[in-house]
N, C-alpha and C positions, 0 to 999 in steps of 0.2 A: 867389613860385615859385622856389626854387634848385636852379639848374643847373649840371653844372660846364663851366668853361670850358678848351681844353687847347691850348695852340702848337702847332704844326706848325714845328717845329724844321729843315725842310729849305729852308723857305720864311724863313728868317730870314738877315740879314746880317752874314755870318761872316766880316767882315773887322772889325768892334766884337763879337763873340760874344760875348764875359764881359757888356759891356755892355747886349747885347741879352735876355740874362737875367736881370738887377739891373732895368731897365724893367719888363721883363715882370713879375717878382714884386712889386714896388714897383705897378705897375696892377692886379695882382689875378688874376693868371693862377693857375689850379688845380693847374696841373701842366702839365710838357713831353711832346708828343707826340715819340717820335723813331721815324722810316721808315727801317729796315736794306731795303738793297735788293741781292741778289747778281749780278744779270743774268743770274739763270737763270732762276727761278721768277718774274720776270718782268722784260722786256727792259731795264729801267733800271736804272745802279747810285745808289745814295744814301745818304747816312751812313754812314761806317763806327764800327767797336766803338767807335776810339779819340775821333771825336766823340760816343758815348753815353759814354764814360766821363771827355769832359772835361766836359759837362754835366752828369752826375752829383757831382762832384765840386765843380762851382762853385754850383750848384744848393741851395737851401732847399727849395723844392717837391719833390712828387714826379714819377718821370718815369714815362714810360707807353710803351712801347716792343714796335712791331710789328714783326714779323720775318716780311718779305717773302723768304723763303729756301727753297730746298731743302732734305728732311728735317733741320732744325731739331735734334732729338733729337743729329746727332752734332757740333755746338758748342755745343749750349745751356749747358755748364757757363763756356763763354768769354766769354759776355756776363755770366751771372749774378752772375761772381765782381768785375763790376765797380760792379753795383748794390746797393739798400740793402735792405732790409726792407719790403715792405710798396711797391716800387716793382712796377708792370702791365706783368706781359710776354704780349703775345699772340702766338699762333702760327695760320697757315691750316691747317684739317684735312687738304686737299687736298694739301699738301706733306710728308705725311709719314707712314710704312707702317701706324703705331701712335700717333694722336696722341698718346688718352689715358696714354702710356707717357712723354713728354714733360711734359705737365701737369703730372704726377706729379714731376717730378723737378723743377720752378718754385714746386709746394706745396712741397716738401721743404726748398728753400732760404729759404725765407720770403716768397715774393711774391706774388703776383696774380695766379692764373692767367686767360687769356682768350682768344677764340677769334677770329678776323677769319672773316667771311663773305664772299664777293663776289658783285657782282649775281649771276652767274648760280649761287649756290649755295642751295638750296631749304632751306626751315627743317626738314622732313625727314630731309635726312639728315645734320643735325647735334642731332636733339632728343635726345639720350641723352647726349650731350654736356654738355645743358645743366644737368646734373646733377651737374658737376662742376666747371666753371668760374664764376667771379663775374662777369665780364662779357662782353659780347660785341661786340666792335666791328664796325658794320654799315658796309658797302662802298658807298657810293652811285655810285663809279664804279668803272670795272674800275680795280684798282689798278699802280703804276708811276707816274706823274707826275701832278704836281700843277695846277691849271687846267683840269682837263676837265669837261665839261660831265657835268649832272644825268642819271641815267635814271631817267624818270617810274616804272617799272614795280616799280622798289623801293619805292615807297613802300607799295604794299602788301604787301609784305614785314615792312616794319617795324611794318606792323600787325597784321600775326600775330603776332610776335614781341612785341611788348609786351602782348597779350591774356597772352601765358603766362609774362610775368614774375615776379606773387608767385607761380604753381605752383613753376616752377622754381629761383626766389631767386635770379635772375642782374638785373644789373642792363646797360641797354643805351646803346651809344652810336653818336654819327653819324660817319662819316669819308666827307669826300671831296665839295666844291660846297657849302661849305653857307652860304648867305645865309639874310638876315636871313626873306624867308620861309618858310622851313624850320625856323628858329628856332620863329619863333612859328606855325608849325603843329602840329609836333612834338612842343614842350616840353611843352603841357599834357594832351600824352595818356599823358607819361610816360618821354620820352627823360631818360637820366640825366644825357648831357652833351653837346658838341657838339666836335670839331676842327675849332680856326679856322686858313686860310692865308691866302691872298691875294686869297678874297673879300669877307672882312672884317675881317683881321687886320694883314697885314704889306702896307708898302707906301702907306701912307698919310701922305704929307708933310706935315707941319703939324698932326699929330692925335698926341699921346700914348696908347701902351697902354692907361693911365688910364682916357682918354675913353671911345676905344674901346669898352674891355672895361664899362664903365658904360654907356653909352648900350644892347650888346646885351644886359645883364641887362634893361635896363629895356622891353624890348619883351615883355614877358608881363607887364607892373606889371595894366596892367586889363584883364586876364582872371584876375584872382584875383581 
């Protein structure tokens, strides 16, 4: 059963960076998640352009990049121009007057477009959406920091949400809490990928990426 696996790039130790991404690729990681955070659209700041764009630049993998921001649309050219082809930039619908006018302009330059949902955002009034973006990264917790606990109540969310994924052709992923059982609940009903942080990614003395990232593929071995 393959699934991808993606870092959570704010949760990594940026005093060895170059290094903590040679690990990473070298273990098997899929791609870098990276969390823009302005401290508007929500109260935390994190990452800014010029760590997505030293990642981008030291990086093999591709990177996958949320943009926890206010209307988006009037710097979205400021991030883009720092990434590659075919690298995931998602945007919150909520943050912005016109998303689909945004999207548009992330197809245009050649990348991924994608949408972040959060808990309290209903698969309703993003379904027309989903007609245009490829994936959709789902919020398991209000998003701004990293460490917070699960809410149970999404999870049936994302069971809507994946009932409508061949209709739609968007393909869906987890952000935010996500341990090992949410892995293997998830995975086999059709989650495309998971964001790992510091529940079971970073943080882990004595355990290589490697392991790591092998040991949580292998938790859906027998249920195939």
């Amino acid at each position: 059963m393959r699934f991808e696996l993606m870092a959570s790039m704010m949760c990594a130790d940026y005093g060895h960076l170059e290094q903590e991404i040679k690990n990473l690729e070298t273990g098997g990681i899929d791609s870098f998640h990276i969390d823009i955070m302005d401290g508007r659209y929500v109260e935390n700041f994190a990452m800014s352009m010029n760590d997505m764009a030293y990642i981008a630049s030291a990086a093999k993998k591709p990177l996958d990049v949320h943009l926890m921001i206010e209307h988006p649309n009037n710097r979205i050219q400021l991030f883009l121009r720092h990434l590659r082809q075919g690298d995931t930039v998602y945007i919150h619908p909520e943050a912005e007057y016109h998303p689909s006018t945004t999207l548009q302009r992330i197809i245009d330059a050649g990348m991924v477009p994608g949408i972040a949902i959060n808990p309290g955002t209903s698969i309703e009034t993003i379904r027309e959406m989903l007609r245009i973006v490829k994936k959709v990264l789902v919020m398991s917790v209000n998003p701004g920091n990293a460490g917070q606990m699960y809410l149970p109540y999404v999870g049936e969310k994302i069971n809507k949400l994946l009932r409508l994924k061949e209709e739609m052709e968007v393909q869906v992923y987890w952000d935010g809490a996500c341990s090992a059982d949410k892995i293997k609940e998830f995975a086999p009903k059709g989650m495309n990928g998971f964001v790992l942080g510091t529940t079971l990614l970073f943080g882990k003395a004595g355990r290589t990426y490697g392991d790591i990232l092998h040991e949580i593929r292998s938790y859906t071995d027998t249920l195939e």
